[in-house]
C-alpha positions as CSV (number, residue, x, y, z in Angstrom):
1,X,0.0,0.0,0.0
2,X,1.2,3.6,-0.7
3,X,0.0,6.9,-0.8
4,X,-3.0,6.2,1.2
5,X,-4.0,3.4,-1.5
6,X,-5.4,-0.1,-0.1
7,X,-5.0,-3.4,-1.4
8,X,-8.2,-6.2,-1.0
9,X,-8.5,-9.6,-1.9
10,X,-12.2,-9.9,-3.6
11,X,-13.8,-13.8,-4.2
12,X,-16.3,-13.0,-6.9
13,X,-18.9,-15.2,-7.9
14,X,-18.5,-16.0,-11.6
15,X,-21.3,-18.0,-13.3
16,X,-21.9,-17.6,-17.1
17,X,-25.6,-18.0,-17.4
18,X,-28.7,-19.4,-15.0
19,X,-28.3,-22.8,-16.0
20,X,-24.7,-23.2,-15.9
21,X,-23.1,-24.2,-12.2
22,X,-21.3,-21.3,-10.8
23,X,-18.0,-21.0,-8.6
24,X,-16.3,-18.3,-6.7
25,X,-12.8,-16.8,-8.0
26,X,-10.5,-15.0,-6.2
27,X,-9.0,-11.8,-7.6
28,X,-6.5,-8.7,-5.9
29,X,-7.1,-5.5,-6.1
30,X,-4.5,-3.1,-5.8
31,X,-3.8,0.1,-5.3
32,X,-6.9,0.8,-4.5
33,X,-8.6,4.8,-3.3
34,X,-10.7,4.7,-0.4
35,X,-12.5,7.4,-2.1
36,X,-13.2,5.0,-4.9
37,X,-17.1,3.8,-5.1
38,X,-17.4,-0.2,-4.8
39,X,-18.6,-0.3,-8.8
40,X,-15.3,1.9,-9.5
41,X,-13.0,-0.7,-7.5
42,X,-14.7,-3.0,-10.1
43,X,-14.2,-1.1,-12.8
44,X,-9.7,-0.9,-12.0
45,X,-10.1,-4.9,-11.9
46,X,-12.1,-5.4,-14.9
47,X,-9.5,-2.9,-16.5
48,X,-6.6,-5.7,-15.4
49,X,-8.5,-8.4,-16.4
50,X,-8.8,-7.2,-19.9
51,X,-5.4,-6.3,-20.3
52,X,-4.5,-10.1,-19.2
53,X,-7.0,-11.1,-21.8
54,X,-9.2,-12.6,-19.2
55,X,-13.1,-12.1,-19.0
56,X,-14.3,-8.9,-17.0
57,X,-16.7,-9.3,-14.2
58,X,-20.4,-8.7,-15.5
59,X,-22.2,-6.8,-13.4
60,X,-25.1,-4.2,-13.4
61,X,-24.8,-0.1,-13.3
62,X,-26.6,2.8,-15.1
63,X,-26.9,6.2,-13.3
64,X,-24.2,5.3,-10.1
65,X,-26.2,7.7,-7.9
66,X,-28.7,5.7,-6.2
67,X,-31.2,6.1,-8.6
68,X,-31.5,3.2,-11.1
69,X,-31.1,0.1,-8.6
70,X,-29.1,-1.8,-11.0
71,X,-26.2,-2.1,-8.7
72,X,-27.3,-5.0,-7.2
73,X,-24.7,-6.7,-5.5
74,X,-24.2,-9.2,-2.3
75,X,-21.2,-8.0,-0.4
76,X,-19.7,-9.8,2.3
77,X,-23.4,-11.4,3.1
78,X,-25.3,-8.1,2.4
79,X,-27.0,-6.8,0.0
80,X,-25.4,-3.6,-0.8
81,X,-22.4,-3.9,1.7
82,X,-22.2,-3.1,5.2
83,X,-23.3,1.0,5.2
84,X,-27.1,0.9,5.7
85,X,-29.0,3.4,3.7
86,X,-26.8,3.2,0.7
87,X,-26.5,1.5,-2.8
88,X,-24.0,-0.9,-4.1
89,X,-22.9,2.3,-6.1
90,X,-22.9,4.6,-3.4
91,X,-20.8,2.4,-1.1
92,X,-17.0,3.7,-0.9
93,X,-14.0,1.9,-0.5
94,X,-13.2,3.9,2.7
95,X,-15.9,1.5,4.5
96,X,-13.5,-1.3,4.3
97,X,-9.6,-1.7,5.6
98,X,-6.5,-2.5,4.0
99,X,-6.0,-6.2,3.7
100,X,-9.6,-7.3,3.7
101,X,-11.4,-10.1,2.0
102,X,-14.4,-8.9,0.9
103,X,-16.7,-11.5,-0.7
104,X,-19.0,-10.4,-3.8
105,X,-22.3,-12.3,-5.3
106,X,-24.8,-11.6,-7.3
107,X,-29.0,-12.1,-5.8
108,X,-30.1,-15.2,-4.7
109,X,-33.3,-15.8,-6.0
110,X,-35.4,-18.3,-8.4
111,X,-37.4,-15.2,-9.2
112,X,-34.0,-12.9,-10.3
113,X,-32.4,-15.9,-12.8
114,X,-28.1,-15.1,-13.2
115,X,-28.0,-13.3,-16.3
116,X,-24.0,-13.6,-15.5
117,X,-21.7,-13.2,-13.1
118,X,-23.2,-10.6,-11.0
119,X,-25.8,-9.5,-13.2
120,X,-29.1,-11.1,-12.4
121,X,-32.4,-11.0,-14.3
122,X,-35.0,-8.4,-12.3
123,X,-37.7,-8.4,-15.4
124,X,-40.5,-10.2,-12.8
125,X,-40.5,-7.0,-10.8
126,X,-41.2,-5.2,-14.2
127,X,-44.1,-7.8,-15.0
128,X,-45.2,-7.5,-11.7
129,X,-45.5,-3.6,-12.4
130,X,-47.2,-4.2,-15.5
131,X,-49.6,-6.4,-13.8
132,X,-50.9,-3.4,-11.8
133,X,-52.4,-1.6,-15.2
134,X,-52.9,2.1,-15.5
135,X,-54.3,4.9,-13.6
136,X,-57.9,6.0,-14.8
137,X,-57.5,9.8,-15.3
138,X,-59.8,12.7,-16.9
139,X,-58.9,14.3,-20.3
140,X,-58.7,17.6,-21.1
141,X,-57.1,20.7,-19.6
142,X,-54.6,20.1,-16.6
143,X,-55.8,20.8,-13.4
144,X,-53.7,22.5,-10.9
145,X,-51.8,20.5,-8.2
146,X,-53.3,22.5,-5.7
147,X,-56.8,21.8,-6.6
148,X,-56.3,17.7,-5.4
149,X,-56.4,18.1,-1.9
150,X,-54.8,15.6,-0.2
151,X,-54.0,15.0,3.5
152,X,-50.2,16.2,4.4
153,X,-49.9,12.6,5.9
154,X,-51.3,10.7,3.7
155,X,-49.0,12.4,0.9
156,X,-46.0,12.0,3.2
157,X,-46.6,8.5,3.4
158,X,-47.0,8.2,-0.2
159,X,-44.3,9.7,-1.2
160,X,-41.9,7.2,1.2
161,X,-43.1,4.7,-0.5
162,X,-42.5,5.9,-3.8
163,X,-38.5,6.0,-3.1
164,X,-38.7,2.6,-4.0
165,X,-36.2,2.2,-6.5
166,X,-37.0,-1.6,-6.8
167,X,-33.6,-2.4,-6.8
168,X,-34.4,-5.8,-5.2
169,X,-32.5,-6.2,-2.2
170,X,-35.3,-6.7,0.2
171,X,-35.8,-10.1,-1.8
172,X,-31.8,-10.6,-1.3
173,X,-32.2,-10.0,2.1
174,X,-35.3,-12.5,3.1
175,X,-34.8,-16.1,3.9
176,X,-38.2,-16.7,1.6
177,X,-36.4,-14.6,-1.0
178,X,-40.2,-12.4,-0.7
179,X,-41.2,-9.6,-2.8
180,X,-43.5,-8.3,-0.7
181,X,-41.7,-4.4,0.5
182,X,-41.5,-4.2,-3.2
183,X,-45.1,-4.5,-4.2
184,X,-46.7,-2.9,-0.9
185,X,-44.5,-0.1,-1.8
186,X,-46.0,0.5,-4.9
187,X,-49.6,-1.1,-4.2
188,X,-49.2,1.7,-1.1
189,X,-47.8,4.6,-3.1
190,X,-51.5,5.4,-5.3
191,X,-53.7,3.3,-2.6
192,X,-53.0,6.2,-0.4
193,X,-53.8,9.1,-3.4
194,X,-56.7,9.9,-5.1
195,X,-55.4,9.4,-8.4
196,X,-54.8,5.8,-7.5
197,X,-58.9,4.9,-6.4
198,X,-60.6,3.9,-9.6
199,X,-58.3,0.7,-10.3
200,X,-57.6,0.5,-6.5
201,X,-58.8,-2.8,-5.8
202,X,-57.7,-4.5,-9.4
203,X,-54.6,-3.5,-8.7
204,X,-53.5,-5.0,-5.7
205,X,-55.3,-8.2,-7.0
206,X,-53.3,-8.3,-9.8
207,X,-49.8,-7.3,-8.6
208,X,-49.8,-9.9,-5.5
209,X,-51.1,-12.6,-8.4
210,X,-48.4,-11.9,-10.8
211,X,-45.1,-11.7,-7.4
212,X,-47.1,-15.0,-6.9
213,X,-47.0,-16.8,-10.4
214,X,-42.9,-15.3,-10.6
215,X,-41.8,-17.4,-7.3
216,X,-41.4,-15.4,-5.0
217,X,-41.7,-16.4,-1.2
218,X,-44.1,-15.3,1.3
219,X,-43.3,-12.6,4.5
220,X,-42.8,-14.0,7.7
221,X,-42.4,-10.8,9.5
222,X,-38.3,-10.7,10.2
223,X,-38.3,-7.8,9.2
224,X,-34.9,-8.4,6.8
225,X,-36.0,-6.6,4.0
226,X,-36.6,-3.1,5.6
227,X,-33.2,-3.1,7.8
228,X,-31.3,-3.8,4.2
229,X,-33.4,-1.3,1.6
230,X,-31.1,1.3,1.3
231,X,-34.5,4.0,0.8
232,X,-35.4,2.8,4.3
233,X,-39.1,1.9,2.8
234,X,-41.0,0.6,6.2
235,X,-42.6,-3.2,7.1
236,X,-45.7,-1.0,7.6
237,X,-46.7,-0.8,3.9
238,X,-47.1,-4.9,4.1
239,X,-49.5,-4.4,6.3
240,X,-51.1,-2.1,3.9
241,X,-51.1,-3.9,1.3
242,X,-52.1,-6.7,3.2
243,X,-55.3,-5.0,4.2
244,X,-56.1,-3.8,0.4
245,X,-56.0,-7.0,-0.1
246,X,-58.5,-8.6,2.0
247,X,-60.1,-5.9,1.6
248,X,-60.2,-6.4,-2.4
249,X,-60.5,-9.2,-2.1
250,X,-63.8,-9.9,0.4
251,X,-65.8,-7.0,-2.1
């Protein structure tokens, strides 16, 4: 190490497709910035690799702000890494130490298929999206924002629940591999507007029947899934969606 630099032993998880078995492989990284982000660690190895004519790591990224939730990575048996709060992307090298190990996988999940390497398939969340249709609305002019009224709490609520970015690591953190902080975040986020009422009931029929027919596992309550979503979207919107739901369901 010099200059402040770190150097970290990384085991990766290298698997070329879903079908194909899978093994770890154990690669150095040198000279490494703490200020570096996790995916830009990545990046210097992948740069070595290719010089040595070896094939890069495969792994997920778009916007690297926190944004996209393609950075969806299992780091040393988190998802995301050990800084709560945060993405894979906006994880820095600073929260680790000179010498570590740090072990690297991709989702583990029936329902998010390898793609490769660390890349894993998340289309079931988009089909699970899909499966909740469209919002009704009235045509012509736009009204004014203002003339909506909705409760301060009630928008407050919503709005949490919309900073799901549905990068999938509440379903990497539960022992059922569930969906469920996923889809009661976005069943919650227009159950609690007006602009969400006419297809209210439809919807979270349809959403909770499609996470069903894509595998996903059911919610036990340990609570997994909200200590690990870096948006800190709260347990309580289950419960929400588990009421529309009955609810929908008994009308």
């Amino acid at each position: 190490m010099s200059n402040g630099t770190m150097n970290l032993t990384l085991k990766v998880w290298r698997q070329n497709n879903a079908t194909e078995r899978g093994r770890f492989e154990t690669y150095n990284a040198q000279n490494i910035s703490p200020d570096m982000s996790f995916l830009e660690m990545i990046d210097v190895v992948n740069e070595h690799l290719i010089q040595e004519g070896k094939d890069p790591i495969a792994f997920d990224h778009d916007c690297r702000e926190g944004i996209c939730g393609m950075c969806s990575m299992y780091i040393n048996g988190r998802p995301h890494g050990p800084k709560q709060g945060v993405t894979t992307c906006q994880l820095h090298m600073r929260s680790f130490k000179n010498g570590d190990t740090i072990v690297v996988e991709p989702w583990r999940s029936a329902a998010f298929p390898v793609i490769k390497d660390l890349a894993v398939n998340r289309s079931s969340f988009d089909r699970i999206m899909s499966a909740g249709g469209f919002i009704s609305v009235n045509t012509g002019n736009a009204k004014d924002a203002n003339t909506i009224l909705i409760p301060k709490d009630d928008a407050d609520l919503a709005f949490d629940a919309a900073a799901c970015i549905g990068c999938g690591a509440c379903v990497a953190a539960c022992k059922n591999a569930s969906a469920m902080l996923f889809v009661s975040a976005k069943v919650s986020q227009l159950a609690l507007l007006p602009q969400g009422q006419v297809e209210r009931q439809a919807r979270v029929l349809n959403m909770v029947k499609q996470m069903d027919a894509e595998g996903f596992g059911n919610c036990t309550n340990t609570g997994a899934c909200e200590a690990e979503c870096p948006k800190g979207i709260s347990i309580e919107n289950i419960a929400r969606m588990n009421r529309e739901y009955l609810k929908a369901s008994m009308d």
